[in-house]
OpenMM code with the backbone's topology and positions (N, CA, C; nanometers):
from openmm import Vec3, app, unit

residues = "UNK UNK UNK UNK UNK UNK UNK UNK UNK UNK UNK UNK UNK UNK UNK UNK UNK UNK UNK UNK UNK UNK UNK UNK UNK UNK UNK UNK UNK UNK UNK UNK UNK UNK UNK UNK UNK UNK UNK UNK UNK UNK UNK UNK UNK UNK UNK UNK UNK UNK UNK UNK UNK UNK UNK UNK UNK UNK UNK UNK UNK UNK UNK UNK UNK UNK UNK UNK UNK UNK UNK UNK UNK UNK UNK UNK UNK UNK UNK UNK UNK UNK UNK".split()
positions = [
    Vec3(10.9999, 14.1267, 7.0242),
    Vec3(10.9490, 14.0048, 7.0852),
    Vec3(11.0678, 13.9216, 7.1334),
    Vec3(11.0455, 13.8679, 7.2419),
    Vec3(11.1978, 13.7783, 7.3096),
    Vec3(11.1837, 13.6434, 7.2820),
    Vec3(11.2830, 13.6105, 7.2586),
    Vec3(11.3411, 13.4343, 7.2376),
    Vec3(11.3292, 13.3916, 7.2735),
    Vec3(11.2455, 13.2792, 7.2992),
    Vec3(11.2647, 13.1805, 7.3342),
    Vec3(11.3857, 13.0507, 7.3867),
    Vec3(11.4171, 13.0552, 7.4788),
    Vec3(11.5422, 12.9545, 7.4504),
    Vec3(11.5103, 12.8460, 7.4444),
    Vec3(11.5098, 12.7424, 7.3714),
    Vec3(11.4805, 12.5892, 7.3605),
    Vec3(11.6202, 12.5031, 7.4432),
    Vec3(11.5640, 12.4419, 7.5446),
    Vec3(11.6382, 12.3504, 7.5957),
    Vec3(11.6328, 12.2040, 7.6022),
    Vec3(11.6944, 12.1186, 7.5452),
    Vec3(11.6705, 11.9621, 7.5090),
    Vec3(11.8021, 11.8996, 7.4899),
    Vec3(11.8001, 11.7819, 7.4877),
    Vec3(11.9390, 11.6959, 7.4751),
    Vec3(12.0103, 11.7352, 7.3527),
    Vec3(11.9213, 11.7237, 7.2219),
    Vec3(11.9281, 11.7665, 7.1134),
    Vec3(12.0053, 11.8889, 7.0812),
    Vec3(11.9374, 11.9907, 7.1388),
    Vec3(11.9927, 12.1694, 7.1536),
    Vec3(12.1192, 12.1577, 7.1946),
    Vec3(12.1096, 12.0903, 7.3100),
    Vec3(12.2876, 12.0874, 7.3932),
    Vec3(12.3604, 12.0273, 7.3272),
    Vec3(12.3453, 11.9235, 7.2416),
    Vec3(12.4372, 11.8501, 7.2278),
    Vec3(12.5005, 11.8685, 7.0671),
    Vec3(12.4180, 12.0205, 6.9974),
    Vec3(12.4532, 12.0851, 6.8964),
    Vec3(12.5539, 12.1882, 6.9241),
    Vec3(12.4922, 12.2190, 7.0238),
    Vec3(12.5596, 12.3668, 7.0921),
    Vec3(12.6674, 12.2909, 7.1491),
    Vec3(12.7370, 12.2039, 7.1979),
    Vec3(12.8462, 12.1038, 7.2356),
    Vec3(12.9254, 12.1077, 7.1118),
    Vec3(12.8357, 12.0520, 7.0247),
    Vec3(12.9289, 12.0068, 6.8974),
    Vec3(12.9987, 12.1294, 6.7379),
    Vec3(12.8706, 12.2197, 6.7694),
    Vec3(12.9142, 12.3135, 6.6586),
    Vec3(12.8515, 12.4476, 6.7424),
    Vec3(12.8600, 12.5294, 6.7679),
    Vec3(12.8004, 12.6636, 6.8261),
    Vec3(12.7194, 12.7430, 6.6736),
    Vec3(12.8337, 12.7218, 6.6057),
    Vec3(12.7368, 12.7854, 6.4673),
    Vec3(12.6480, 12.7379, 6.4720),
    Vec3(12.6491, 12.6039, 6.4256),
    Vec3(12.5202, 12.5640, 6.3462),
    Vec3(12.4123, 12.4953, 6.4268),
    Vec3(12.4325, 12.5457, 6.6076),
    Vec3(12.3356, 12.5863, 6.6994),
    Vec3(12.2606, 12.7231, 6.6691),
    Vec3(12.3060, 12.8016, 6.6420),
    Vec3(12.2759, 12.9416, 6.6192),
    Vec3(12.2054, 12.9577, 6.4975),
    Vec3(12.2222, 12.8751, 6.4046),
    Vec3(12.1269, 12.8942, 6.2595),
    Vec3(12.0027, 12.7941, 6.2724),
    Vec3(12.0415, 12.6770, 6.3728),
    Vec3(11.9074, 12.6136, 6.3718),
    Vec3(11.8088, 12.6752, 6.4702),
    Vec3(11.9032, 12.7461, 6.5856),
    Vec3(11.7727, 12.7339, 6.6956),
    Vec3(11.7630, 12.8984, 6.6977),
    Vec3(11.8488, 12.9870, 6.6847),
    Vec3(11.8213, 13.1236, 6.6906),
    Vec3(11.7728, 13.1678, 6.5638),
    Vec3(11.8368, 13.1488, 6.4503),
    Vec3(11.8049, 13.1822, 6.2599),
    Vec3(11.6889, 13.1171, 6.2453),
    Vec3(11.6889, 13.0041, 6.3107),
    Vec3(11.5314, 12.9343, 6.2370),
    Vec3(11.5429, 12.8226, 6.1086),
    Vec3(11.7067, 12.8696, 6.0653),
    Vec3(11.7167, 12.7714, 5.9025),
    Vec3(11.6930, 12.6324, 5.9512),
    Vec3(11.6558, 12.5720, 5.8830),
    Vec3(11.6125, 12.4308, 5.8650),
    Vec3(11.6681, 12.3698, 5.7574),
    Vec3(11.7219, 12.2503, 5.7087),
    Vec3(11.7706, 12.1877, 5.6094),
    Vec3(11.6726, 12.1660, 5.5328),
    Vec3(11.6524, 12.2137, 5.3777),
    Vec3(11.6015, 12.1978, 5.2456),
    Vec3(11.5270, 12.0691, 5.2297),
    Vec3(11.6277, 11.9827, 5.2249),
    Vec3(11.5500, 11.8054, 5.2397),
    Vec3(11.5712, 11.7244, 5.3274),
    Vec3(11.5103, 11.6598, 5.4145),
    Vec3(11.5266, 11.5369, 5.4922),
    Vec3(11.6009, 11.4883, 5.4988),
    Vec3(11.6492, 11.4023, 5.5619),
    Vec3(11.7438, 11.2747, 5.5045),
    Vec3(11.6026, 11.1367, 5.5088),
    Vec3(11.6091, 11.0751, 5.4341),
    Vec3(11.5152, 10.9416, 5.4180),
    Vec3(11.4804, 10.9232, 5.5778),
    Vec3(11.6061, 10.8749, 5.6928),
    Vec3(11.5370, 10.8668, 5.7700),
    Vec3(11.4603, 10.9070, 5.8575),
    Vec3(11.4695, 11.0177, 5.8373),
    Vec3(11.4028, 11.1323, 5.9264),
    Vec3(11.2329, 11.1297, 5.8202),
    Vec3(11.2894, 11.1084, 5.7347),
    Vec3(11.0679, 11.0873, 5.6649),
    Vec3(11.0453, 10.9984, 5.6984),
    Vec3(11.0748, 10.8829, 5.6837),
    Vec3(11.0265, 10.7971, 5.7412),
    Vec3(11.0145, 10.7726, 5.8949),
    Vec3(11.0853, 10.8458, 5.9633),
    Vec3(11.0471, 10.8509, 6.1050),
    Vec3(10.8838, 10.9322, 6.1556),
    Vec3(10.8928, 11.0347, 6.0291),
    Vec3(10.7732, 11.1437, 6.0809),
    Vec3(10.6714, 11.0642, 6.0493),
    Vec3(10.6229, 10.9653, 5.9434),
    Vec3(10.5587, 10.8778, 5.8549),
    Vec3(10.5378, 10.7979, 5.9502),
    Vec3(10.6281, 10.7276, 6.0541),
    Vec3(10.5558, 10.5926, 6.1219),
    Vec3(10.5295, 10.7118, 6.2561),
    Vec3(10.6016, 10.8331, 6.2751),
    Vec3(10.5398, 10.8343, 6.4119),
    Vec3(10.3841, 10.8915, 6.3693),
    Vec3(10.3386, 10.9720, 6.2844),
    Vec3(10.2151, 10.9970, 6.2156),
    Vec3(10.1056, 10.8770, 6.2357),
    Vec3(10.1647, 10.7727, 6.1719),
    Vec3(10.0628, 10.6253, 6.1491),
    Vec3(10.0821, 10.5308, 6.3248),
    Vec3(10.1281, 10.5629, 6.3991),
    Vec3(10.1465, 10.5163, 6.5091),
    Vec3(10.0136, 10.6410, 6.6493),
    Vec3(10.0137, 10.8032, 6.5513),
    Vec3(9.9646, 10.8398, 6.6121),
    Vec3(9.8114, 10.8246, 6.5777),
    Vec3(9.7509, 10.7651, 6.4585),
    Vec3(9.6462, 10.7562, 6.4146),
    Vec3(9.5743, 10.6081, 6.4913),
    Vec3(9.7017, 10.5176, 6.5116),
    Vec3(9.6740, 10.3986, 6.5753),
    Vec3(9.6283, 10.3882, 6.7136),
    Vec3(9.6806, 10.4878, 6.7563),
    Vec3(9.6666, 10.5402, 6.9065),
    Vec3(9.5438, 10.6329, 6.9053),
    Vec3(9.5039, 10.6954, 6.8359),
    Vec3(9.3946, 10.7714, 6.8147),
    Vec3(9.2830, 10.6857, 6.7949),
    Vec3(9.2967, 10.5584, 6.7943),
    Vec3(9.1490, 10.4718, 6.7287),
    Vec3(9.1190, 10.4609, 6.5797),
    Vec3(9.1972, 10.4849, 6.4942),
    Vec3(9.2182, 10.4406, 6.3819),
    Vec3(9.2391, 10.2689, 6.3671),
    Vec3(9.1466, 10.2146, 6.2746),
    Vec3(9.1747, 10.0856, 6.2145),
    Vec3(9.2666, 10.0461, 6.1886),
    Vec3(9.3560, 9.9163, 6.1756),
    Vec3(9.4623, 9.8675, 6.1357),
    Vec3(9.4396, 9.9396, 6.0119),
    Vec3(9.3388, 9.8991, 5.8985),
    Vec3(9.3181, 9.8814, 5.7503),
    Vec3(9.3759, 10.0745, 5.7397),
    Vec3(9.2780, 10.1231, 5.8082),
    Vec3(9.3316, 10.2848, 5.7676),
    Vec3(9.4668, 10.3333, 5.8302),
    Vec3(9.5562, 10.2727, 5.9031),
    Vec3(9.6407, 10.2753, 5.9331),
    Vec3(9.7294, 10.2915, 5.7836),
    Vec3(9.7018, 10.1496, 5.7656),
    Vec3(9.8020, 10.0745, 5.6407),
    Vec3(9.7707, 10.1452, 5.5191),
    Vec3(9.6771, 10.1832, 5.5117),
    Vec3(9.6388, 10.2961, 5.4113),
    Vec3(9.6908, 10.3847, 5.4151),
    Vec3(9.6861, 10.4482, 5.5115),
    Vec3(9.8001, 10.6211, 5.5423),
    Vec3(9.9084, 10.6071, 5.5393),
    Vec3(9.9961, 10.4711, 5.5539),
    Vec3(10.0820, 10.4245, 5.5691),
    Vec3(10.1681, 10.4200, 5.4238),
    Vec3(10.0901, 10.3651, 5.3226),
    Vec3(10.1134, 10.3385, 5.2117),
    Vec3(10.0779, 10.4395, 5.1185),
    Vec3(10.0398, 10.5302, 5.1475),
    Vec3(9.9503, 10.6532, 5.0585),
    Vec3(10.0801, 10.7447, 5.1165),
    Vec3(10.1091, 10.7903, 5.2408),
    Vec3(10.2584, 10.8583, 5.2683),
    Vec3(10.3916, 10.7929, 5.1359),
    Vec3(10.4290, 10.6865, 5.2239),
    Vec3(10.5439, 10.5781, 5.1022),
    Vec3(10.5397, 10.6552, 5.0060),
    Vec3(10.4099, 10.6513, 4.8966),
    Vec3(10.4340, 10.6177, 4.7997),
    Vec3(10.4120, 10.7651, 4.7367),
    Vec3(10.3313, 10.8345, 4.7984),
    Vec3(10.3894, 10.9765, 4.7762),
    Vec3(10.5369, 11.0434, 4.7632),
    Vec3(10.6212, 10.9731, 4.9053),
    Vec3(10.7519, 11.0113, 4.9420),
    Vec3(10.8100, 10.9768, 4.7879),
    Vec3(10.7784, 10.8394, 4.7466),
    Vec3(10.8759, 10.7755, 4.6240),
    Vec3(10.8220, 10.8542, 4.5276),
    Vec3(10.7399, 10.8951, 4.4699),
    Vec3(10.6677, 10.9559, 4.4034),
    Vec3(10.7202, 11.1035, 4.3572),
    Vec3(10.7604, 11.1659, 4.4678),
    Vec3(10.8536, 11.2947, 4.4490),
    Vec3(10.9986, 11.2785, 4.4589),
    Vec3(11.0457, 11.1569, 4.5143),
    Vec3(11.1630, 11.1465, 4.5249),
    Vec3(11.2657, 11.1229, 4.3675),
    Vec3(11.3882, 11.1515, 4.4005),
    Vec3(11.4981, 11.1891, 4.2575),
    Vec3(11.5042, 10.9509, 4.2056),
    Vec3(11.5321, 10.9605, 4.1226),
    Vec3(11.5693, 10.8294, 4.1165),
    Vec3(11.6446, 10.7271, 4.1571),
    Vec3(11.7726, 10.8712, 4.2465),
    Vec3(11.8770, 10.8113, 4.3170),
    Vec3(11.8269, 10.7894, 4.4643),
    Vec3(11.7340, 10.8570, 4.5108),
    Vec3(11.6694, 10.8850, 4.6344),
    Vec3(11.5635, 10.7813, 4.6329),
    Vec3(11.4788, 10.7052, 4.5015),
    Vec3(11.3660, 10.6436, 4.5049),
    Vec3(11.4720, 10.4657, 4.5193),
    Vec3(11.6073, 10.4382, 4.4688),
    Vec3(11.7143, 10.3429, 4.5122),
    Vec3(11.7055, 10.3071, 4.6315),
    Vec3(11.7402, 10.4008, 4.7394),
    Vec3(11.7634, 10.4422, 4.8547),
    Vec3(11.6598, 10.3810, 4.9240),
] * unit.nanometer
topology = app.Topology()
chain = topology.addChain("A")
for resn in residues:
    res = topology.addResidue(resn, chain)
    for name in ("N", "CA", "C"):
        topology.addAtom(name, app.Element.getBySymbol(name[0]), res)
């Protein structure tokens, strides 16, 4: 089956900066183990931004909103729940 090549600012500007670790994200597939905080919380508001846009209620908004959070803190290490 053939590859796909993914082309984006993102892609280029990995493949600019490291060629390896272009090649393990976009050809290998590896993905980093854990997040960094801001990247959950980015997926978290763009999620509750897409429910808002979907016709979702403020109230169930803030609900999904806060039911994500507190999950995130919930699994997070103690040094990570600081953070």
């Amino acid at each position: 089956m053939a590859q796909v090549l993914e082309v984006s600012h993102s892609s280029c500007s990995m493949a600019r900066s490291c060629q390896q670790k272009y090649k393990w994200h976009y050809i290998d597939g590896y993905r980093p183990i854990r997040k960094s905080n801001a990247l959950t919380l980015g997926a978290i508001l763009h999620d509750a931004f897409d429910l808002y846009y979907k016709g979702s209620s403020d109230q169930d908004v803030v609900s999904e909103l806060t039911l994500c959070l507190n999950d995130q803190i919930a699994n997070a290490s103690l040094t990570e729940q600081e953070e």
